[in-house]
N, C-alpha and C positions, 0 to 999 in steps of 0.2 A: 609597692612603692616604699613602705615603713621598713620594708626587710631588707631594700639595699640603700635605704640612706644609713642604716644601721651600719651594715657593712662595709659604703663606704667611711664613715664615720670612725670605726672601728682601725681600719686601716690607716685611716690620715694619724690617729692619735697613735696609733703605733710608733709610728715612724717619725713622729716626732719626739715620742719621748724615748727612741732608741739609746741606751747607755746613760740613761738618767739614774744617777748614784746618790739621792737625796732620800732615797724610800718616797719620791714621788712620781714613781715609775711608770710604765704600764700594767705592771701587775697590780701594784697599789690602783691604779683605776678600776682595772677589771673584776679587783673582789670588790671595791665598792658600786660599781654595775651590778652582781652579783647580789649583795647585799640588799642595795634601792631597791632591784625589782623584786625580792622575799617582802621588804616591807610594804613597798607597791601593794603586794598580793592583800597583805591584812589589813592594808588601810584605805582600799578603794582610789589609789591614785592611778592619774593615766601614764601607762606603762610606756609610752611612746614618749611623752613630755620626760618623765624619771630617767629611761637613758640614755637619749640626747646628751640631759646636762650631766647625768653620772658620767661618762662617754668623755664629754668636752670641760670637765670641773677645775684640770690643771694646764690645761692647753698651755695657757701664757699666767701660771701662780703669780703672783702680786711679788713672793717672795725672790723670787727670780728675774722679776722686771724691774726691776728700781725702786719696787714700793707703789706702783703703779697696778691700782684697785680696778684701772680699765679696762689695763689688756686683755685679759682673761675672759670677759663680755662680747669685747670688741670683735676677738679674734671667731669667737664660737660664732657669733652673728656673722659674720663675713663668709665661715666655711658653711652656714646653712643656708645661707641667701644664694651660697654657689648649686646649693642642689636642688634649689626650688621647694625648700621649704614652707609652707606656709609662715604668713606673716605673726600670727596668732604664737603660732608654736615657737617660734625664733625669739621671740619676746621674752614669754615665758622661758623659754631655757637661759637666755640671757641673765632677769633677772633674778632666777636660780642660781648662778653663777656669782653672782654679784655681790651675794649678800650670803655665801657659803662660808667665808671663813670665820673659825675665829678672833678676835681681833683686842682680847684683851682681858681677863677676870671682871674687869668694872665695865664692859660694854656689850650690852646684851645685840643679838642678833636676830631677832624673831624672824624666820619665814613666813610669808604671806599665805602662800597654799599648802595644801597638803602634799604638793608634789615637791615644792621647795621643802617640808619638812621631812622626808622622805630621805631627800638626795642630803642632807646636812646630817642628819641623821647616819647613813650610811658612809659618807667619809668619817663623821669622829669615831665610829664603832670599831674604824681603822686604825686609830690612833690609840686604843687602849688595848689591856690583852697583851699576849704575847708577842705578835705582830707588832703590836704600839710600841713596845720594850723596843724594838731591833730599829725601827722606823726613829724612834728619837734618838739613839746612838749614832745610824747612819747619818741621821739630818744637822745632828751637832758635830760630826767631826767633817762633814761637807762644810759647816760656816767657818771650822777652824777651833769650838768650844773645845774645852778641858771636859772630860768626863764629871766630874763632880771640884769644887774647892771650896772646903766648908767654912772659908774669910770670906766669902760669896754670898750675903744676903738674897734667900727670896725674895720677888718683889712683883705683887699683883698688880699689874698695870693696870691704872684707872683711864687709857684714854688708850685707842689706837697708835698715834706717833710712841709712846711712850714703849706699848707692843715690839711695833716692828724695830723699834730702837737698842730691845733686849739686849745683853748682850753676854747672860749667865751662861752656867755651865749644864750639861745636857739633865742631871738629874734638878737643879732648880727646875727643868721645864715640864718634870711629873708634877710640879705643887705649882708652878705658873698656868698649867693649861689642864696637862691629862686628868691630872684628878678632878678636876672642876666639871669634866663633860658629863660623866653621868649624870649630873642633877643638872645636866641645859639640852639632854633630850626631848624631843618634842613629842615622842609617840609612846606608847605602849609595847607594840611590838621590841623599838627600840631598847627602851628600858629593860626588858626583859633581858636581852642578848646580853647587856652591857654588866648585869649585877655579877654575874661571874671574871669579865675583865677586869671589871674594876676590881678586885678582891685579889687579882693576880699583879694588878700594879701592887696595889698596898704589901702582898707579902713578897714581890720582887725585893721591895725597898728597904723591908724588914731584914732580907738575906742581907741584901749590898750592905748598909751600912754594921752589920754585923759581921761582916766579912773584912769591908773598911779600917773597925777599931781592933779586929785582930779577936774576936768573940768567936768566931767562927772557922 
């Protein structure tokens, strides 16, 4: 039963996000499927709830729906209510979903369970690293961002609206978000993986802007 809701699961998300050019693709799903259930393993989460919501995490992104923090809930519950998912589990993947994104430097995000911290875990691990590098380049010049413009103050958003309102350039979004994830991992396992991305942001940035002033 668990092996073809998987699979259909697998296949609906495919096919929805066919030719998604934001770095919020199907692959980007499938290494954070990937990822959830390695932390699954070390952190006693259930591995059935973990890839559900790893699986169904960008179905309907907030960022691509109007700002609309629903859809993305709405839509997972509706495709598991189709396969006769238990109530129990539909919920929890739900509220997994719900409360995945980042949504600001000054607005913390706490997961509830360990499966939620798992799956939250597993997407930001996505966002830093060398992967992280090519994902926020894709994703800023998908909104239309300038690669960098150093008249362009950072600026840690203190409230969600202020977030999704952004409207820097793609390296403000290494000091608005990436840098910030490693110290708002929730697990250990997590952590671990992350001390090396994060140290491949910091020396990307070290290149780029000495590349920038002509240093390099």
């Amino acid at each position: 039963m668990h092996e073809e809701t998987i699979r259909r699961t697998e296949g609906f998300v495919r096919e929805r996000l066919a030719g998604e050019a934001s770095g919020h693709d199907w692959w980007h799903v499938d290494r954070v499927r990937r990822t959830a259930l390695r932390l699954a393993e070390e952190e006693g989460a259930d591995r059935v709830v973990v890839e559900l919501a790893a699986l169904l995490h960008d179905v309907a992104d907030w960022k691509f729906h109007g700002g609309d923090d629903a859809a993305g809930p709405a839509l997972a519950t509706s495709w598991l209510r189709s396969l006769g998912v238990g109530e129990d589990v539909v919920a929890h993947v739900a509220e997994i979903i719900a409360g995945l994104s980042f949504k600001g430097a000054g607005v913390p995000t706490p997961p509830r369970t360990t499966e939620g911290a798992v799956v939250q875990d597993a997407d930001r691990l996505d966002a830093i690293g060398a992967i992280g590098v090519a994902r926020a380049f894709a994703y800023g010049g998908f909104r239309g961002q300038p690669i960098y413009d150093p008249d362009v103050a950072v600026e840690l958003h203190q409230t969600a609206e202020r977030y999704k309102r952004g409207a820097g350039s793609s390296v403000n979004h290494f000091h608005e978000k990436l840098l910030l994830l490693k110290d708002r991992l929730n697990t250990e396992s997590a952590r671990r993986i992350a001390a090396g991305r994060h140290r491949f942001l910091e020396e990307y940035l070290e290149r780029f802007h000495a590349e920038w002033e002509g240093r390099a």
